[in-house]
PDB file of N, CA, C and O in Angstrom:
ATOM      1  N   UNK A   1       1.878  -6.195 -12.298  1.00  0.00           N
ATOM      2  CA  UNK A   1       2.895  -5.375 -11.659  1.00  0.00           C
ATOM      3  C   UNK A   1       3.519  -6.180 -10.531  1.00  0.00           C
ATOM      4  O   UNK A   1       2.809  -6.850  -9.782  1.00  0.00           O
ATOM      5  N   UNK A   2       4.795  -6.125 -10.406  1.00  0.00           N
ATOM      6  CA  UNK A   2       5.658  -7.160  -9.185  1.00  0.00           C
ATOM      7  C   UNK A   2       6.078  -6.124  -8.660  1.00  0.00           C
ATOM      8  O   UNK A   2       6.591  -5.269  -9.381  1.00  0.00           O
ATOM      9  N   UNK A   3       5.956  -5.905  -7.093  1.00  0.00           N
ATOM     10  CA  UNK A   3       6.738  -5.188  -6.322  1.00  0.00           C
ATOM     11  C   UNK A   3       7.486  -6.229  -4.678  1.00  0.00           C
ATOM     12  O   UNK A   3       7.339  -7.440  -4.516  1.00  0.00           O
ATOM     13  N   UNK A   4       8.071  -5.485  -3.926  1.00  0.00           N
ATOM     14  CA  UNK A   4       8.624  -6.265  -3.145  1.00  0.00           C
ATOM     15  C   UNK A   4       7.464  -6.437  -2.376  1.00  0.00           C
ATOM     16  O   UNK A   4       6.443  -5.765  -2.525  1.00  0.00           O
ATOM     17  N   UNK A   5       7.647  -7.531  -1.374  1.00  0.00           N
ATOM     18  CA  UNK A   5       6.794  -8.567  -0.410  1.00  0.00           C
ATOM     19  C   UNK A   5       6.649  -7.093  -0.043  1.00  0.00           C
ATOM     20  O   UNK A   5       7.465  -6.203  -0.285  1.00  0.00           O
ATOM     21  N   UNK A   6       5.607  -6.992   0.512  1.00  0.00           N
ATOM     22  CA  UNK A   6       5.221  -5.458   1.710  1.00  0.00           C
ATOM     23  C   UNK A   6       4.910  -5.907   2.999  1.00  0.00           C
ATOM     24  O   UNK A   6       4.061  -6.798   2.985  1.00  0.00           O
ATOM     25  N   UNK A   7       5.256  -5.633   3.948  1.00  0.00           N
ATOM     26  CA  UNK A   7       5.889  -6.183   5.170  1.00  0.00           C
ATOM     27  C   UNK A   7       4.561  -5.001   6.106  1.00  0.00           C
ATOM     28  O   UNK A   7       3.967  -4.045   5.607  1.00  0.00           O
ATOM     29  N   UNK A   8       4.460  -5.489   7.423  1.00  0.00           N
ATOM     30  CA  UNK A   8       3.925  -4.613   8.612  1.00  0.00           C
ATOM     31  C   UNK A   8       5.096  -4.389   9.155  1.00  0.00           C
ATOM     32  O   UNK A   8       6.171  -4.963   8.985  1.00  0.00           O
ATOM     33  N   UNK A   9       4.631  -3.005  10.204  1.00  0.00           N
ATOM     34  CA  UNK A   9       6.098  -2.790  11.095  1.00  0.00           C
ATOM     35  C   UNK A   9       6.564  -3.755  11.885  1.00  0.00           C
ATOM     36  O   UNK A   9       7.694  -3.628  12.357  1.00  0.00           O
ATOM     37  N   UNK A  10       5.793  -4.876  12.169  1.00  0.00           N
ATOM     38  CA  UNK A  10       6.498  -5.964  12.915  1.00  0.00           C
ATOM     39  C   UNK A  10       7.594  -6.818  12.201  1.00  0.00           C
ATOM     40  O   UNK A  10       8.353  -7.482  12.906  1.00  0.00           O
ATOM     41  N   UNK A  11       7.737  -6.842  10.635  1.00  0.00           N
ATOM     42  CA  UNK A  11       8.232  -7.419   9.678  1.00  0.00           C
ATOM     43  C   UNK A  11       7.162  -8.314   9.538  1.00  0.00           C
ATOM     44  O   UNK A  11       7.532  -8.511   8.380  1.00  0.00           O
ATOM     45  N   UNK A  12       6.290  -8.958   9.628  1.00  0.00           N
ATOM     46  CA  UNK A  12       5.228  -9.890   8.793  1.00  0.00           C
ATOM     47  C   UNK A  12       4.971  -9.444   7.680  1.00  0.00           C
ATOM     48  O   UNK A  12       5.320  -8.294   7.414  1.00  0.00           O
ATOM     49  N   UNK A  13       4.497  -9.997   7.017  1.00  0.00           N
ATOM     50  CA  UNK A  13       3.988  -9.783   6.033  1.00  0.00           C
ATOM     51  C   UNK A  13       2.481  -9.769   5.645  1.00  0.00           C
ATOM     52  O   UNK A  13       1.648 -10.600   6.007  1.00  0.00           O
ATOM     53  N   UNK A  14       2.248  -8.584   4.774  1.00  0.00           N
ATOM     54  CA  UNK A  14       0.753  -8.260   4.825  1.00  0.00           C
ATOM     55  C   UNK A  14       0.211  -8.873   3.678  1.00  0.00           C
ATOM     56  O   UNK A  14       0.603  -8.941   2.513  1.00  0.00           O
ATOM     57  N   UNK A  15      -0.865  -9.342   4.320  1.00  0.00           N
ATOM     58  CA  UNK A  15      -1.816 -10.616   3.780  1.00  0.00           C
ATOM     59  C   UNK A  15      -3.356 -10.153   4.444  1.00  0.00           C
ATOM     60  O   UNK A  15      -3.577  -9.746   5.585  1.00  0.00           O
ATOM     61  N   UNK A  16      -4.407 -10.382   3.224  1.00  0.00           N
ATOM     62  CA  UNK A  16      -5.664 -10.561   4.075  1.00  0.00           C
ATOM     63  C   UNK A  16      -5.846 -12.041   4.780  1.00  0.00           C
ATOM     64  O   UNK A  16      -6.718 -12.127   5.644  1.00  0.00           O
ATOM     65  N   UNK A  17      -5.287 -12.881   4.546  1.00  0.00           N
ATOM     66  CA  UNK A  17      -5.741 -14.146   5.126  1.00  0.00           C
ATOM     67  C   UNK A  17      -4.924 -13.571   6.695  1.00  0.00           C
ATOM     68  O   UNK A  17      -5.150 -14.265   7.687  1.00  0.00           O
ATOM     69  N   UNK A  18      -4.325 -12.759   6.807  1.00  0.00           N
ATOM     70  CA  UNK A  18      -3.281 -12.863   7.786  1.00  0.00           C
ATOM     71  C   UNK A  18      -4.136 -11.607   8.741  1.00  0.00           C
ATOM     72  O   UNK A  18      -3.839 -11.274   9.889  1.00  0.00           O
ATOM     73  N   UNK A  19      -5.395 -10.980   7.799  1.00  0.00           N
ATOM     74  CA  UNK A  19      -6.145  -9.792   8.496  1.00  0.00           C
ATOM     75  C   UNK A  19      -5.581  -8.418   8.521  1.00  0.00           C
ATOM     76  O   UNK A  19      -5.936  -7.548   9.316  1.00  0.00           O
ATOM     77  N   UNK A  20      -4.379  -8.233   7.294  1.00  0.00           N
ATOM     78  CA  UNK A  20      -4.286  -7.369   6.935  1.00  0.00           C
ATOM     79  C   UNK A  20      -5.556  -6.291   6.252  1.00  0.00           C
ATOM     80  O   UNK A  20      -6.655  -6.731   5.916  1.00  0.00           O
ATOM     81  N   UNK A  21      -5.193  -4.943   6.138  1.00  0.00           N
ATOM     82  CA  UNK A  21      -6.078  -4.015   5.878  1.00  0.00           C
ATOM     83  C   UNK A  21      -5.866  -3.527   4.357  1.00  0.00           C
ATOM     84  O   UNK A  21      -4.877  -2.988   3.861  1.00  0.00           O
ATOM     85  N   UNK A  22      -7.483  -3.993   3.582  1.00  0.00           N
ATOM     86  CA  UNK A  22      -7.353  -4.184   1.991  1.00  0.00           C
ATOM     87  C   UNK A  22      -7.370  -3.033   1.550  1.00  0.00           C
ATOM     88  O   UNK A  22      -7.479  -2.056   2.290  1.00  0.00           O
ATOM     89  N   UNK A  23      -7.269  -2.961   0.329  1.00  0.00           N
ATOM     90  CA  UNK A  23      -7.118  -1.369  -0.448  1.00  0.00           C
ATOM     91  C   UNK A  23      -9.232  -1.300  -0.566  1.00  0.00           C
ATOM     92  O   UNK A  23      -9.849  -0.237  -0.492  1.00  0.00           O
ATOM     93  N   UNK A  24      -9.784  -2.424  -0.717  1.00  0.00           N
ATOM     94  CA  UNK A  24     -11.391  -2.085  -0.207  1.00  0.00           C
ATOM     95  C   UNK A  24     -11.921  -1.626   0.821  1.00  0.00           C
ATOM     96  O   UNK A  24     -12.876  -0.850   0.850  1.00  0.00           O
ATOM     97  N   UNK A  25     -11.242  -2.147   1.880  1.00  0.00           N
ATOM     98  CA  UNK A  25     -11.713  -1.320   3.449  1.00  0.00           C
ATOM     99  C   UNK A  25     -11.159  -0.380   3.378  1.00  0.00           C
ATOM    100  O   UNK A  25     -11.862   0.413   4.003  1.00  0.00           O
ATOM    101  N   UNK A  26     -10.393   0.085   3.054  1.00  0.00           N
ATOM    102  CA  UNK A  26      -9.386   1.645   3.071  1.00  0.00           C
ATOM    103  C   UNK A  26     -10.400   2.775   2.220  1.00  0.00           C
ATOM    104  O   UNK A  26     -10.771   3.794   2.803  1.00  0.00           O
ATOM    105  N   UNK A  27     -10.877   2.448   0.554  1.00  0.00           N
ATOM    106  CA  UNK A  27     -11.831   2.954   0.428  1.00  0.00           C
ATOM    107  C   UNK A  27     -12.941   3.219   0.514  1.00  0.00           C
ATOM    108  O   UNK A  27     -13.719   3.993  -0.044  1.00  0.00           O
ATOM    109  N   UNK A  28     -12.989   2.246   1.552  1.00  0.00           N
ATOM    110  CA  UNK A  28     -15.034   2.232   2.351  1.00  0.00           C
ATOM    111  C   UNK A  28     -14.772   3.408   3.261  1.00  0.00           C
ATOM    112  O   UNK A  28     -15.585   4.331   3.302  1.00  0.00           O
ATOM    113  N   UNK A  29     -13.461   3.419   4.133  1.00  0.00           N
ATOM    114  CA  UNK A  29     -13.531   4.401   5.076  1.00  0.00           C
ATOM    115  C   UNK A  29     -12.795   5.761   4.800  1.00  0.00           C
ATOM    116  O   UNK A  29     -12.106   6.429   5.570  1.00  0.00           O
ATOM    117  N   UNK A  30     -13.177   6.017   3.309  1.00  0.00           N
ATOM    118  CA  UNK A  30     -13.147   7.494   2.915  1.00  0.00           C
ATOM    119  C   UNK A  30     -11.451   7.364   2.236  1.00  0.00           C
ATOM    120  O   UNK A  30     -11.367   7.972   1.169  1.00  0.00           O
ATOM    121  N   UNK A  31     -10.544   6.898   2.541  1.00  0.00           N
ATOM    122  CA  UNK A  31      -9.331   7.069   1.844  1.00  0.00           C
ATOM    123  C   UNK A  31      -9.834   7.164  -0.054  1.00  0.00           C
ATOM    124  O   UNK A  31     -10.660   6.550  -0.730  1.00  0.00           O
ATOM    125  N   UNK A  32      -8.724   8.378  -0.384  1.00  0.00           N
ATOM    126  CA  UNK A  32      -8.723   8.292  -2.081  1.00  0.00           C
ATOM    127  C   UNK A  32      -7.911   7.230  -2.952  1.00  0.00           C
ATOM    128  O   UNK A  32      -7.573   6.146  -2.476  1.00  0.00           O
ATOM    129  N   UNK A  33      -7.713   7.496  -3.850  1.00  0.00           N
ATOM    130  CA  UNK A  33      -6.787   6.654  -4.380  1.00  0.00           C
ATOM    131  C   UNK A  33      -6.068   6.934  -4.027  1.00  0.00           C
ATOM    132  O   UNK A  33      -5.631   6.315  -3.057  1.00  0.00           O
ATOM    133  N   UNK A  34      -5.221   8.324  -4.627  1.00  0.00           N
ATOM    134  CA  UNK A  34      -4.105   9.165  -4.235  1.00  0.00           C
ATOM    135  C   UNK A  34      -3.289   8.888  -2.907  1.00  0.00           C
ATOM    136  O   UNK A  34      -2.096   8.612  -2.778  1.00  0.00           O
ATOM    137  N   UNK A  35      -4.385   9.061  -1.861  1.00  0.00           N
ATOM    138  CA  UNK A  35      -4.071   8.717  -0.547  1.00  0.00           C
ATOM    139  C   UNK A  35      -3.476   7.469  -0.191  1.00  0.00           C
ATOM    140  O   UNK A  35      -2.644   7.377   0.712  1.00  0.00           O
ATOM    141  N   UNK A  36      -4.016   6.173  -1.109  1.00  0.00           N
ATOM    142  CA  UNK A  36      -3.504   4.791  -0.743  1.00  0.00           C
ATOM    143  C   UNK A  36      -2.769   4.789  -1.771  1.00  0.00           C
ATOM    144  O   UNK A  36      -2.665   3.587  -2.019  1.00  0.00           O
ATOM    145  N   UNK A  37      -2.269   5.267  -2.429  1.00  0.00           N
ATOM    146  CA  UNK A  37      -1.334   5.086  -3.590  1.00  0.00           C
ATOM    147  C   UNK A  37       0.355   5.550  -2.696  1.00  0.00           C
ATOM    148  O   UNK A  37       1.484   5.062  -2.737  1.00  0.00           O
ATOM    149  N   UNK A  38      -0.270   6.724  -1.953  1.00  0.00           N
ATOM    150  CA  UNK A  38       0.947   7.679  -1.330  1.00  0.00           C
ATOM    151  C   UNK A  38       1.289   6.444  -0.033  1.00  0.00           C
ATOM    152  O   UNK A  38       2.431   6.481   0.426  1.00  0.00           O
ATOM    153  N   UNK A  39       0.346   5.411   0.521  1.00  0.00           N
ATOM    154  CA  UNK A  39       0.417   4.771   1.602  1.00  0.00           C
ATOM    155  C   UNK A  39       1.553   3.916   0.921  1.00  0.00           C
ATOM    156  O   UNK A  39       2.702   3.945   1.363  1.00  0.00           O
ATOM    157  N   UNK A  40       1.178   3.120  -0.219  1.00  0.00           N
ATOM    158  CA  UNK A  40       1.848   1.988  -0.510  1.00  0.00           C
ATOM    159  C   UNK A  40       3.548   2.489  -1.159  1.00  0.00           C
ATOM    160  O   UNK A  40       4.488   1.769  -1.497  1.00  0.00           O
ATOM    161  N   UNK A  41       3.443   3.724  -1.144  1.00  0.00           N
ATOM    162  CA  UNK A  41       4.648   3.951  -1.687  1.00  0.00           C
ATOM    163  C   UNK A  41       5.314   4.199  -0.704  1.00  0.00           C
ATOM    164  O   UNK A  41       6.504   3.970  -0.919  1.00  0.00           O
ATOM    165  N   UNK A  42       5.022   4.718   0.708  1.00  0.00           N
ATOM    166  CA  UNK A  42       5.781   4.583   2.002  1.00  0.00           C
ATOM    167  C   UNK A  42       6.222   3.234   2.467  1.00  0.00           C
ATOM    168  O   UNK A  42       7.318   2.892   2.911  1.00  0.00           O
ATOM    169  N   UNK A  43       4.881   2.379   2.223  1.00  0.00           N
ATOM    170  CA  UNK A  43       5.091   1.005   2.853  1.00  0.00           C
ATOM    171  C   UNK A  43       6.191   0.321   1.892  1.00  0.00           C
ATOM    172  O   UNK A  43       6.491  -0.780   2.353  1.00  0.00           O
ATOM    173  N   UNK A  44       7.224   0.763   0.131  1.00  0.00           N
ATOM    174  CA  UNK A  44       7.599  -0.128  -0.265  1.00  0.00           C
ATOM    175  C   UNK A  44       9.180   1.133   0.148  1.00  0.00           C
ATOM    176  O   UNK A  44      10.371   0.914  -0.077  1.00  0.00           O
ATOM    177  N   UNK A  45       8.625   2.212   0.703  1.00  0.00           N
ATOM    178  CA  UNK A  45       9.914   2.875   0.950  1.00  0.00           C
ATOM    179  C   UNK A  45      10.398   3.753  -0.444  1.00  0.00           C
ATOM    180  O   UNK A  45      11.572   3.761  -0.812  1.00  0.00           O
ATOM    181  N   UNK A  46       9.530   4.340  -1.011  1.00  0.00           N
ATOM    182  CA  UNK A  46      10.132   5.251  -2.049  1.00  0.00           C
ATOM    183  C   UNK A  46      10.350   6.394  -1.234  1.00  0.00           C
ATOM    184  O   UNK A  46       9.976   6.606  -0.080  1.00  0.00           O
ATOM    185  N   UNK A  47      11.220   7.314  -2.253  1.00  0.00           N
ATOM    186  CA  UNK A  47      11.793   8.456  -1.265  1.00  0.00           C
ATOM    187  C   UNK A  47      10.355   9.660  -1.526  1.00  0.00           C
ATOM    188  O   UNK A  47       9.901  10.221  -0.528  1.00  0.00           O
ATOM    189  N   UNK A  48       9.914   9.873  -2.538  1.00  0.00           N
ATOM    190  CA  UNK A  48       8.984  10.876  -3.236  1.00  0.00           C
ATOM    191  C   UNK A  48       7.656   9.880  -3.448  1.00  0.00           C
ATOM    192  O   UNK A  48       7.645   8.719  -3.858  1.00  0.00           O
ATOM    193  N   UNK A  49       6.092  11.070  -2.860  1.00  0.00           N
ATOM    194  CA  UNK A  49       5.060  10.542  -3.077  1.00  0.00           C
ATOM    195  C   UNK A  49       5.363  10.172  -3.925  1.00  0.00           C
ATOM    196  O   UNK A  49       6.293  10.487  -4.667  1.00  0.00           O
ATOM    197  N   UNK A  50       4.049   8.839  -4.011  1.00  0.00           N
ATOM    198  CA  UNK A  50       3.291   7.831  -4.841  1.00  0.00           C
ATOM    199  C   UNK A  50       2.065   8.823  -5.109  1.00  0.00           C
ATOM    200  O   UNK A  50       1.537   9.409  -4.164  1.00  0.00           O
ATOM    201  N   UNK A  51       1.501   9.044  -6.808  1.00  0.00           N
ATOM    202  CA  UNK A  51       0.150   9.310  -6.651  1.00  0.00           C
ATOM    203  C   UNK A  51      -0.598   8.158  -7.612  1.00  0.00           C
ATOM    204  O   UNK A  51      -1.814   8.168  -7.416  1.00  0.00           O
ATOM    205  N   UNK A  52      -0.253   7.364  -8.406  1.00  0.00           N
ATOM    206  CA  UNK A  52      -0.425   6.815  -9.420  1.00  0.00           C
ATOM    207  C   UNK A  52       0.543   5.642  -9.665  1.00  0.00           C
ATOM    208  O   UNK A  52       1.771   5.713  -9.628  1.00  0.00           O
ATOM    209  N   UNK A  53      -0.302   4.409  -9.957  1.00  0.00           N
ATOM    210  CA  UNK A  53       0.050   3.500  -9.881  1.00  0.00           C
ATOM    211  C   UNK A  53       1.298   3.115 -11.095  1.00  0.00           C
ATOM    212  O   UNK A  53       2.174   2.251 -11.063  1.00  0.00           O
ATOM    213  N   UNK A  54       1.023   3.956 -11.955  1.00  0.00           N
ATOM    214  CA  UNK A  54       2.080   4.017 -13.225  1.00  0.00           C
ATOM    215  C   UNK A  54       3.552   4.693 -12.823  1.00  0.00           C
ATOM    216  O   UNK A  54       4.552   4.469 -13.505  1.00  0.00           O
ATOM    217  N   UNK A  55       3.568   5.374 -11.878  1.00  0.00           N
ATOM    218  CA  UNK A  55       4.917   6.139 -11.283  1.00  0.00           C
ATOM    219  C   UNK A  55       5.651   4.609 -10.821  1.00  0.00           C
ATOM    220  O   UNK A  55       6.852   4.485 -10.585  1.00  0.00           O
ATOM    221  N   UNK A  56       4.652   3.521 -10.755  1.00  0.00           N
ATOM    222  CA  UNK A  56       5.978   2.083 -10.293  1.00  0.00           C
ATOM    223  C   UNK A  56       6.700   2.146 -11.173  1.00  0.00           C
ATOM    224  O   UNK A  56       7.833   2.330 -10.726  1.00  0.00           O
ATOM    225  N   UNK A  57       6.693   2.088 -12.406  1.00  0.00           N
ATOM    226  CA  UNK A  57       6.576   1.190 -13.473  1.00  0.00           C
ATOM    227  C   UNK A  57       8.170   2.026 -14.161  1.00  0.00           C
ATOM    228  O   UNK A  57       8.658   1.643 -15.225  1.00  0.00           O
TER     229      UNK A  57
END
């Protein structure tokens, strides 16, 4: 799946080498899928939740 670069609010760009926050630590500390699915669809700027990774596509 290719989506656009995903950026922090500073404009950087999110990277674990860079100490960005992984979709693994997110589910260690209780987040669902659903929940980080709905995150990444804010962070690429869709207008309507994300619940499922197939709604990219």
């Amino acid at each position: 799946m290719h989506h656009p670069l995903l950026l922090d609010a500073g404009g950087c760009k999110l990277s674990k080498s860079a100490g960005a926050t992984s979709v693994h630590y997110l589910r260690k500390q209780g987040k669902s899928r659903s929940e980080i699915y709905r995150m990444i669809g804010e962070w690429i700027g869709l207008e309507k939740p994300l619940n499922h990774w197939e709604e990219l596509v």
